[in-house]
MMTF fields as JSON, N, C-alpha, C and O atoms, coordinates in Angstrom:
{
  "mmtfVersion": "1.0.0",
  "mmtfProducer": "UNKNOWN",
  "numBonds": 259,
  "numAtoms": 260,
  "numGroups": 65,
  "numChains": 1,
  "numModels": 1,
  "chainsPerModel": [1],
  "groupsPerChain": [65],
  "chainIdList": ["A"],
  "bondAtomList": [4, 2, 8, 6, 12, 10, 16, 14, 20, 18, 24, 22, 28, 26, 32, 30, 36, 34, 40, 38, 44, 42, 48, 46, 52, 50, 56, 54, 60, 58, 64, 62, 68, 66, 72, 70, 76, 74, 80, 78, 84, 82, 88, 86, 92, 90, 96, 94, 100, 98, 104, 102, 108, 106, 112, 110, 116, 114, 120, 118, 124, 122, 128, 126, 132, 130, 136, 134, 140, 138, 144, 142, 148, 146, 152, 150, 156, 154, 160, 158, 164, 162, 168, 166, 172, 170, 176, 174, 180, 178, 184, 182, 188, 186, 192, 190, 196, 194, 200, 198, 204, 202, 208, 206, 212, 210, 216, 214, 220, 218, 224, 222, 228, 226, 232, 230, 236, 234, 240, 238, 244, 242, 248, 246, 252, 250, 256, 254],
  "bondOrderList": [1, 1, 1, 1, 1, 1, 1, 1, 1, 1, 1, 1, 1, 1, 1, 1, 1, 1, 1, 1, 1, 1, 1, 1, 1, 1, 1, 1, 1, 1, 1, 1, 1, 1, 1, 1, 1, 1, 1, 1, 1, 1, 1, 1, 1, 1, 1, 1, 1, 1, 1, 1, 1, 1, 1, 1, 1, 1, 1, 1, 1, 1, 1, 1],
  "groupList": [{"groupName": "UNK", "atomNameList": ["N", "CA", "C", "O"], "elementList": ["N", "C", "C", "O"], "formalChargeList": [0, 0, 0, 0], "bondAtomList": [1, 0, 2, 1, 3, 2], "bondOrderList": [1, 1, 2], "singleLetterCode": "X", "chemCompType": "L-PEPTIDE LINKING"}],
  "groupTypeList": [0, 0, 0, 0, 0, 0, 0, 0, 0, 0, 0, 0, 0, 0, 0, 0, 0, 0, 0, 0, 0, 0, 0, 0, 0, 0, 0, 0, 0, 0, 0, 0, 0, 0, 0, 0, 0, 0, 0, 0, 0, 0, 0, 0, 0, 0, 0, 0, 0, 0, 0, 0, 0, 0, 0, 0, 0, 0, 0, 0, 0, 0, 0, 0, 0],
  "groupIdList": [1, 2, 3, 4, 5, 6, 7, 8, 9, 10, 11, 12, 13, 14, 15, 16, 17, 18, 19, 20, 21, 22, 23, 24, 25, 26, 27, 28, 29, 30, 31, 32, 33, 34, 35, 36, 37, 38, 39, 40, 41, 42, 43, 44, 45, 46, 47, 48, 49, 50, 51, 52, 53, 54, 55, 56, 57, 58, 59, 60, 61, 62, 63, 64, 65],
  "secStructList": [7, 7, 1, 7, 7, 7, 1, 1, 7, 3, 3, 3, 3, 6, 6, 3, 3, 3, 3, 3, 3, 3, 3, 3, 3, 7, 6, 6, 1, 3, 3, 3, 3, 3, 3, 3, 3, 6, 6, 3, 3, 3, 7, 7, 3, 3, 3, 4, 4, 4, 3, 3, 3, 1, 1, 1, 7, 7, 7, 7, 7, 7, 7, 7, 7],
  "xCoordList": [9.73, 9.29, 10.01, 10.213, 10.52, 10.752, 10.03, 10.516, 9.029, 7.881, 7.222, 6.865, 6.884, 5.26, 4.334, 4.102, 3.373, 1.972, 0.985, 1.276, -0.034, -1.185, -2.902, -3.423, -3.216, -4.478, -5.132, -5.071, -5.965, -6.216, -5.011, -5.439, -4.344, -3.099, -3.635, -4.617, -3.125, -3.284, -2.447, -1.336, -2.284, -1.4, -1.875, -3.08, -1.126, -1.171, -0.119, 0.942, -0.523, 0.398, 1.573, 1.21, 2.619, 3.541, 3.529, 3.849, 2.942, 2.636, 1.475, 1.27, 0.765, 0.095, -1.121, -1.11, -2.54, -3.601, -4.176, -3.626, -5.504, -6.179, -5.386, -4.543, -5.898, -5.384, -6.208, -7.42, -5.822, -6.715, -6.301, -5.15, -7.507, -6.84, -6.714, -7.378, -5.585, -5.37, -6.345, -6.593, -7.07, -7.651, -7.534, -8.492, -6.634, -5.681, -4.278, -3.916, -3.788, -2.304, -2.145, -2.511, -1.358, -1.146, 0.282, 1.189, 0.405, 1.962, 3.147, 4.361, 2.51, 3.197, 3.56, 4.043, 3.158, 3.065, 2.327, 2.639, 1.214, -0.078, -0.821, -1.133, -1.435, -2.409, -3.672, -3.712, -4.968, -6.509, -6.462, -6.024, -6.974, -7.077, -8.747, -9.643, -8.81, -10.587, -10.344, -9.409, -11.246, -11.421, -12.474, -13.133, -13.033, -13.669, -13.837, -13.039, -15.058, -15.062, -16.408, -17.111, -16.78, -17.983, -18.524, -17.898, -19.684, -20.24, -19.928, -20.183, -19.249, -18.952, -17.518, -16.542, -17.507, -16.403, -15.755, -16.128, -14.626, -13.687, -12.738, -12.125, -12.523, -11.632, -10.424, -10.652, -9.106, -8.241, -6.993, -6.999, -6.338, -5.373, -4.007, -3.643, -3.34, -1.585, -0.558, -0.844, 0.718, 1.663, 2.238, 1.866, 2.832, 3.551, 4.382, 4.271, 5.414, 6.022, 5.775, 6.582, 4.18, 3.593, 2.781, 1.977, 3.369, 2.608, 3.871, 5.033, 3.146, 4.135, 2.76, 1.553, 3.642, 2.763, 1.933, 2.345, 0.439, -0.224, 0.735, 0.843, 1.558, 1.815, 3.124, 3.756, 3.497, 4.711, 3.96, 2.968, 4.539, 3.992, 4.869, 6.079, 3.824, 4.279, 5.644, 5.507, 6.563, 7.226, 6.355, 5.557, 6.664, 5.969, 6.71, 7.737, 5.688, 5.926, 5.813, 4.866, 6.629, 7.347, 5.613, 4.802, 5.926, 4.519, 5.52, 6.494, 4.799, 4.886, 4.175, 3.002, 4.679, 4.133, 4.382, 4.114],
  "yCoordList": [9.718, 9.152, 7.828, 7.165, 7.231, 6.498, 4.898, 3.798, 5.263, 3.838, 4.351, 5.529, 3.185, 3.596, 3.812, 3.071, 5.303, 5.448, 4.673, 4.886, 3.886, 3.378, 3.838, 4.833, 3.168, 3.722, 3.171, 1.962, 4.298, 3.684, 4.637, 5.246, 4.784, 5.273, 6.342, 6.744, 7.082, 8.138, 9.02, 8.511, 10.495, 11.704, 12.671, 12.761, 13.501, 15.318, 15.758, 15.155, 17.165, 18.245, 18.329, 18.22, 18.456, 19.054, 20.186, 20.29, 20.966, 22.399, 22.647, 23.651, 21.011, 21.173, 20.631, 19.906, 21.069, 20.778, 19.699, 19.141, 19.129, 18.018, 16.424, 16.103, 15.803, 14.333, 13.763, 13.974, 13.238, 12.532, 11.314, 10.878, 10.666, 9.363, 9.178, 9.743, 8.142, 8.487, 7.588, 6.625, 7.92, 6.819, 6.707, 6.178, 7.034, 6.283, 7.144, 8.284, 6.224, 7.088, 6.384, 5.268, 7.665, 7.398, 6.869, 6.866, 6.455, 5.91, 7.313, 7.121, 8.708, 9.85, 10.645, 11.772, 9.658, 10.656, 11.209, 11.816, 11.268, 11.942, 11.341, 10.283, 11.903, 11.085, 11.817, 13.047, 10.878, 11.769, 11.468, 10.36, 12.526, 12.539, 12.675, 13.163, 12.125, 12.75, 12.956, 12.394, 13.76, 13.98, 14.632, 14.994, 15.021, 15.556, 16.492, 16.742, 17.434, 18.56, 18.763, 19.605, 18.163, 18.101, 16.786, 15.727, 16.952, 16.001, 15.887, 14.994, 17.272, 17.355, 16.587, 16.626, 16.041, 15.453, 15.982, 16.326, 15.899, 17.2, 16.512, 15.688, 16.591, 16.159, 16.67, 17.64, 16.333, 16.853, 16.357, 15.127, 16.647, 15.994, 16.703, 17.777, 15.674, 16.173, 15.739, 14.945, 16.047, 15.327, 14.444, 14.948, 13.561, 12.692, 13.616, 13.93, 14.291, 15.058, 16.391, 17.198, 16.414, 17.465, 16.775, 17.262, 15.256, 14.652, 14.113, 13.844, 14.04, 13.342, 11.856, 11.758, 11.052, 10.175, 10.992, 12.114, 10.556, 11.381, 11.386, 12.429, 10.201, 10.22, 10.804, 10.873, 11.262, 12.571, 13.625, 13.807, 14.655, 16.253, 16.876, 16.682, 17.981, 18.853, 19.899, 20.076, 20.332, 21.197, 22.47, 23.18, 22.525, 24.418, 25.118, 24.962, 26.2, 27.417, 28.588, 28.613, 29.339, 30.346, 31.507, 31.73, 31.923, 32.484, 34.44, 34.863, 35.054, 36.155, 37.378, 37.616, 37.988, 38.869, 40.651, 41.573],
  "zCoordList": [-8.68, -7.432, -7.213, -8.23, -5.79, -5.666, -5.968, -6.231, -5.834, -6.003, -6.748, -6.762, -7.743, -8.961, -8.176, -7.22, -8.569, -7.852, -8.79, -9.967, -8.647, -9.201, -9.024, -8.52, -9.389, -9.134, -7.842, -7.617, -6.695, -5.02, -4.405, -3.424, -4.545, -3.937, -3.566, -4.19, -2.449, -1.508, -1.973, -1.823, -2.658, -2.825, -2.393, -2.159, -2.217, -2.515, -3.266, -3.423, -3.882, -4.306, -3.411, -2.24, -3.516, -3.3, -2.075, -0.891, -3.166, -2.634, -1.214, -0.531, -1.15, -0.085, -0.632, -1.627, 0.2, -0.246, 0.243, 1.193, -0.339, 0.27, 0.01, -0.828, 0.853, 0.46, -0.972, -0.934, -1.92, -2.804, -3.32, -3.302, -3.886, -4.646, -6.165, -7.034, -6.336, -7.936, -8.21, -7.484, -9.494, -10.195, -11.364, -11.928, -12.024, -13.377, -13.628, -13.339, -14.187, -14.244, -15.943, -16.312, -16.901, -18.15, -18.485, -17.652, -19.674, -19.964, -20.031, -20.101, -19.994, -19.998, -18.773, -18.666, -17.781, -16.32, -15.848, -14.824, -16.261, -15.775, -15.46, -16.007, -14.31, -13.123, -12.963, -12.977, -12.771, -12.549, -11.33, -11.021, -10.173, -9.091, -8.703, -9.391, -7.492, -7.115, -5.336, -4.766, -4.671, -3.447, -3.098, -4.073, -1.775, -1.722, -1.089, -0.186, -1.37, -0.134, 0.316, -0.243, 1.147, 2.18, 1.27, 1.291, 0.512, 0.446, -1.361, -2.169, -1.508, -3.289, -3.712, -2.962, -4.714, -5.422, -6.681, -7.803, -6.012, -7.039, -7.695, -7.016, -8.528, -9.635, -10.19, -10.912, -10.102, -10.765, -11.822, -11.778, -12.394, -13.627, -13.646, -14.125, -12.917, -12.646, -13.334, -14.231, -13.179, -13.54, -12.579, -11.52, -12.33, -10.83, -10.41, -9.225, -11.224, -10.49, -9.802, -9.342, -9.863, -8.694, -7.471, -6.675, -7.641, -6.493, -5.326, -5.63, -3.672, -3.143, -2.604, -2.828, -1.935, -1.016, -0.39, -0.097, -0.018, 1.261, 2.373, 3.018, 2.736, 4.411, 4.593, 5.647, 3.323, 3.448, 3.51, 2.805, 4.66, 4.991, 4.105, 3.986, 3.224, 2.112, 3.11, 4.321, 2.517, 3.336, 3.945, 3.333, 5.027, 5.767, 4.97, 4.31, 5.259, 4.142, 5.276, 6.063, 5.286, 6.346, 6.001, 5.103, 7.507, 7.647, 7.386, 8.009, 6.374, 6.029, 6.824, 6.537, 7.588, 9.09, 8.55, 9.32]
}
């Protein structure tokens, strides 16, 4: 990534998905994420290099007909 992500920071997957925030990042590249969905809080554990900024749009993915 161009800039260090920290903890507060706004991401998503790559691949798409909800917006979330990091709330710790390790000395190995790995980041705990949290967000939510309705009123539940979901939790997840990535690597950086499956994260982009939130305010970058993940690439479209060609619609299969």
């Amino acid at each position: 990534m161009a800039q260090a992500l920290k903890a507060g920071d706004a991401v998503r997957l790559k691949s798409g998905g909800p917006r979330m925030m990091l709330t710790s990042v390790d000395d190995r590249g790995y980041v705990r994420t949290a967000w939510f969905v309705g009123a539940a809080k979901q939790r997840g554990h990535f690597h950086l290099d499956a994260l982009i900024d939130a305010q970058t749009e993940p690439p479209k993915r060609p619609t299969i007909r």
